[in-house]
C-alpha positions in Angstrom: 26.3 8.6 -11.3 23.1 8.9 -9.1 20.0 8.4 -10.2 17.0 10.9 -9.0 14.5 9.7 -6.7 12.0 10.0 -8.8 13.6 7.1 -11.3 13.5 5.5 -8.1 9.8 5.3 -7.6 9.5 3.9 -11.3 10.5 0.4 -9.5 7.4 1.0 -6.8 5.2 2.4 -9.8 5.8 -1.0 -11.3 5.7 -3.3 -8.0 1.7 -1.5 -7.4 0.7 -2.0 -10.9 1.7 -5.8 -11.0 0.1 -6.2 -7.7 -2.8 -4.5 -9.1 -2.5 -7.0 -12.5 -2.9 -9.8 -10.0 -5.2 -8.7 -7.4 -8.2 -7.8 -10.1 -8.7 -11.3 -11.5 -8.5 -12.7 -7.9 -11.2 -10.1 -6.9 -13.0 -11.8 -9.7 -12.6 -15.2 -8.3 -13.5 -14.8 -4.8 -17.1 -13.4 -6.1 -17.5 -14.6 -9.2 -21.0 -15.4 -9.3 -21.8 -11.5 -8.6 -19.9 -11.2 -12.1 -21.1 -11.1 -15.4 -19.3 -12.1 -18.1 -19.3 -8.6 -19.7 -17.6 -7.1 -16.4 -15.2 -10.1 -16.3 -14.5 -8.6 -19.3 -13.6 -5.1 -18.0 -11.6 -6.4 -15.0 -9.5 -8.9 -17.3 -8.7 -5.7 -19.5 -7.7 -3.4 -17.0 -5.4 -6.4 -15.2 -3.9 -6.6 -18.1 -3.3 -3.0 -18.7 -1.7 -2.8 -15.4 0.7 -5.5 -16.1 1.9 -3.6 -19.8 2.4 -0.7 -17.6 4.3 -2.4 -14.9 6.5 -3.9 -17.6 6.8 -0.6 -19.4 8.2 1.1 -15.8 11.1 -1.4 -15.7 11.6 -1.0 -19.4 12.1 2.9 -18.7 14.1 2.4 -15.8 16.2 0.3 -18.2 16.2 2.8 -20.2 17.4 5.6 -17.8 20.2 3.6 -16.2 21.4 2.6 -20.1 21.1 6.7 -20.5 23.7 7.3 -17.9 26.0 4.4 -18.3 25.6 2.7 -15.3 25.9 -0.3 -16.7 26.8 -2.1 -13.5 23.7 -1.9 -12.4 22.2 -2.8 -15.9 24.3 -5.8 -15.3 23.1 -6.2 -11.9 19.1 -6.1 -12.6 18.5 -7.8 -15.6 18.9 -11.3 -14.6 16.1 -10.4 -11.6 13.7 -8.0 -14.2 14.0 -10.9 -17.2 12.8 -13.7 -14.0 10.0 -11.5 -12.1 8.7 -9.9 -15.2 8.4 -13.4 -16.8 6.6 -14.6 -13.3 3.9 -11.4 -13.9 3.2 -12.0 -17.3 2.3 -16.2 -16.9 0.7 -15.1 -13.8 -1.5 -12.4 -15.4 -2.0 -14.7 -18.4 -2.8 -17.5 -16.0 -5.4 -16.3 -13.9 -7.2 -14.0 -16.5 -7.6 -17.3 -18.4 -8.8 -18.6 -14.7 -11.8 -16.5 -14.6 -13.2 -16.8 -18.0 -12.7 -20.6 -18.1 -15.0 -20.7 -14.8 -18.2 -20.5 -14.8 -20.5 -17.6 -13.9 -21.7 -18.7 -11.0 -21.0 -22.0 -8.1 -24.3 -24.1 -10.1 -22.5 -24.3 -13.3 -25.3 -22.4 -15.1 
């Protein structure tokens, strides 16, 4: 029972997206006062767009490796995609709370 590469890059599909989920309110931080709250608005949006589509890869590749019966490896990812997926979605939470609870710029105004 092997699974195609290209289940395979579902895991790397998901790793870039929840890289991406975290790296857009961080780019927000580090320049915040060049940020309006409207565009905060757009990059909070998108982070969180990419980590529902990170969480939807591992859901598929779930999915495909419950299609084929491998349960053995079922078994052996789940513990690991219940823990990191939890870690993304308080981290994404977390920091896209960061940026709007900041304000616009370094004076306060």
């Amino acid at each position: 029972m092997n699974i195609p590469a290209a289940y395979g890059l579902l895991n790397l599909g998901s790793l870039i997206l929840g890289l991406i989920a975290w790296a857009l309110p961080v780019i927000v931080l580090t320049l915040r006062g060049k940020f309006p709250r409207e565009r905060r608005l757009v990059f909070s949006a998108a982070s969180a767009a990419a980590c529902a589509a990170a969480l939807f890869l591992q859901i598929l590749y779930c999915s495909r490796l419950a299609g084929i019966r491998d349960w053995s490896a079922l078994m052996d990812i789940t513990p690991a995609v219940a823990l990191v997926s939890s870690i993304l979605l308080a981290g994404t939470a977390a920091l896209n709370l960061i940026i709007f609870a900041l304000p616009n710029d370094r004076n306060g105004k």
